[in-house]
C-alpha positions, 0 to 999 in steps of 0.5 A: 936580877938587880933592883934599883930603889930609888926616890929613898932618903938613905941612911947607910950607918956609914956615913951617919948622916941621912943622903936625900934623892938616893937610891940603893943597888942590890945586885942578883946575889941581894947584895949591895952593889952600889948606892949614892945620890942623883943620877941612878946607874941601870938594872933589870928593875927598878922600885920607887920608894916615893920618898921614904926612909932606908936604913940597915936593918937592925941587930939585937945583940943580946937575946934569949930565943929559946924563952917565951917572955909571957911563961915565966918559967924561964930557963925551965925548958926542955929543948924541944921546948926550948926549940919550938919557942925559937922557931917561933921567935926568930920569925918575930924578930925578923918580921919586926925588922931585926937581920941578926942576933946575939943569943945569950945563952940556951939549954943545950946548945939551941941556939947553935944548933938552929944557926947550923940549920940556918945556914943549911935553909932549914930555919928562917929568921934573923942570923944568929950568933949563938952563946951555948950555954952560959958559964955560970956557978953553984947556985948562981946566975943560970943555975937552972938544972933541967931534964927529967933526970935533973941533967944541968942543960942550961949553965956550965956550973964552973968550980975554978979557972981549969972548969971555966977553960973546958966548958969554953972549949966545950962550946968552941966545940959545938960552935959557939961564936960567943961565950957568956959569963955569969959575973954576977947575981941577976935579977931573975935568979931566986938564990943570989942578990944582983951585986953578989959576985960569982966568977973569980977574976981566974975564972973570967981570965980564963974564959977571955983568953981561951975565947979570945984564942978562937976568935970568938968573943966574950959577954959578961953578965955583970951587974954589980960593980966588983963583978963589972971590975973584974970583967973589965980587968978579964978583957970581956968584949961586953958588959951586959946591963952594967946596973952598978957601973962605976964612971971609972970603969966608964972611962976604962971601956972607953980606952979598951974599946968595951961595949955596953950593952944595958938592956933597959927594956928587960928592967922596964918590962918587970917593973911594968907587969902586971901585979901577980904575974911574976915572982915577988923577989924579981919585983923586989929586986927590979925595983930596987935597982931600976933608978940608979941603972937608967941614971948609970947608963945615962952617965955612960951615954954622956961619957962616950961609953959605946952603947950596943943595942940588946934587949934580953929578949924572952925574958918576963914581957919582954917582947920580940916584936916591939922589944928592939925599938922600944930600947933604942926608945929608952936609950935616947930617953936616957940620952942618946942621940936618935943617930947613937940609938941608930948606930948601936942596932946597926953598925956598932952592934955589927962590929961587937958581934963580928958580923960586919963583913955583912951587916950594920952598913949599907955598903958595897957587898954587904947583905942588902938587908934593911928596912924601909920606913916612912918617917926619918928616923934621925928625927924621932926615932919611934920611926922605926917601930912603925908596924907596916914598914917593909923588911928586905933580908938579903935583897928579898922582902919579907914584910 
């Protein structure tokens, strides 16, 4: 059966403008069929939209489903653990408008192995573009060994280039679409300081070429500089947080067409706990880091840098119902514009993470999956955290 939305103002990420007197064709397969402004083609039925506000629904390219942002055990789980909490935070996600993931890494290969269950109908949530488990060091960021018999499940722990090119092809195996490289140090581990650099550049190389040989992409945790050079220099699809990143290396994302993904909110989450909640190191190091990472990716946002949406999602109160609006929050508090904001949750992020043949735009034959809102988004983008606005997935609503 088609629907025909009329009476909308729309927002397709296509276009980026907003289209006045629009209306949306989503066909019997919940894709979209056509869209476009004044007079309406005919379908089987037709919805009013009474002059609200549609816009793609929105993409998170860096989450942790697997984790429980209010347990700050962190990567301390077991998969059945680890499973429970996704299930739950996939719901959320969705419910909260967000159509697809990027999960950045779980124990024991979680997140692919919900993605394959999603596409057999067993699960529900957003798509998920999973990671596996993340590649990582001794001691370093995502060294946290789990199992009663202290079996590594969470990072790969690689020792030089041949290690890195096995677990690589360990998780092309299983069915990751993304591999996550652990740079650098990280606020959340206890055992190294966030500009320690961990992977060597014959690491990194590895990891890129071998990804980039199966179409899959790579995302690099990369905090300090030396750690963001070397994954610039690698070729990785996206730096993930880029606390220290330099205005060249800024210039050189720009001319390889590298991502950004800075994930402000989990930096802002730490910093807004409540006293005694978390680890004191993670404060310490939050707040050691927290101005100059706002006052970098501010540089970047006027540099032109290509900013994609992710929020590190499961980490410490960092939340999945609110988490991806309050970033695109803090990113045009950091200068962006609401239509960039915008752009890097839906048709930027589609491309980073290889879904746009589906997602990011409102254009003929992609998913009908997109929100609907009451106030224009363009104008202030707290629009889209509006907590009653409708959720279509694939032409179905779900809120």
């Amino acid at each position: 059966m088609t629907t025909l939305y009329t009476n909308c103002n729309l927002f397709d990420a296509e276009t980026e403008e907003m289209q006045n007197n629009a209306w949306l064709l989503v066909d019997n397969e919940g894709l979209v069929g056509a869209s476009g402004t004044g007079s309406a083609p005919e379908a089987d039925q037709t919805v009013d939209l009474q002059g609200q506000y549609v816009i793609p629904g929105l993409i998170n390219a860096h989450t942790h489903i697997m984790m429980d942002p209010m347990d700050n055990r962190t990567a301390y789980l077991t998969e059945t653990e680890a499973t429970v909490n996704a299930i739950k935070n996939l719901k959320t996600l969705l419910r909260n408008g967000v159509v697809a993931i990027r999960d950045c890494g779980a124990v024991s290969d979680t997140d692919v192995k919900l993605m394959k269950l999603m596409h057999q109908g067993r699960v529900e949530g957003p798509e998920i573009v999973p990671s596996g488990r993340p590649m990582s060091i001794l001691g370093g960021h995502g060294d946290f060994p789990e199992g009663d018999d202290g079996k590594e499940v969470w990072g790969h722990l690689t020792t030089c280039a041949a290690d890195m090119r096995q677990s690589v092809r360990e998780e092309f195996k299983h069915g990751a679409k993304n591999i996550k490289v652990m740079a650098t140090g990280g606020v959340m581990s206890p055992t190294d300081r966030v500009d320690d650099t961990e992977l060597t550049a014959e690491e990194l190389n590895a990891a890129v070429e071998e990804a980039h040989s199966k179409h899959m992409t790579v995302a690099s945790h990369a905090q300090g500089n030396r750690g963001i050079q070397l994954s610039l220099e690698a070729g990785v699809d996206s730096i993930e947080h880029g606390i220290y990143v330099d205005e060249q290396q800024m210039d050189l994302m720009i001319k390889q067409g590298t991502c950004l993904v800075p994930t402000l909110n989990a930096c802002q989450c730490i910093f807004d706990a409540p006293k005694g909640s978390i680890p004191d190191y993670m404060i310490k190091k939050d707040i050691e880091v927290k101005d100059i990472f706002f006052k970098n990716i501010g540089k970047a946002i006027k540099k032109g840098v290509r900013i994609v949406v992710g929020t590190d999602a499961g980490t410490p109160f960092n939340r999945f119902d609110n988490g991806t609006t309050t970033e695109m929050e803090l990113l045009v508090e950091a200068g962006e514009t609401p239509l960039q904001a915008l752009l890097g949750a839906t048709k930027y992020a589609a491309e980073l993470i290889q879904l746009s043949e589906d997602y990011g735009t409102l254009t003929a034959g992609k998913k009908a999956s997109f929100l609907v809102l009451k106030d224009n988004p363009l104008v202030d983008i707290k629009a889209v955290a509006q907590e009653d606005k409708q959720v279509y997935q694939n032409g179905k609503l779900i809120k």
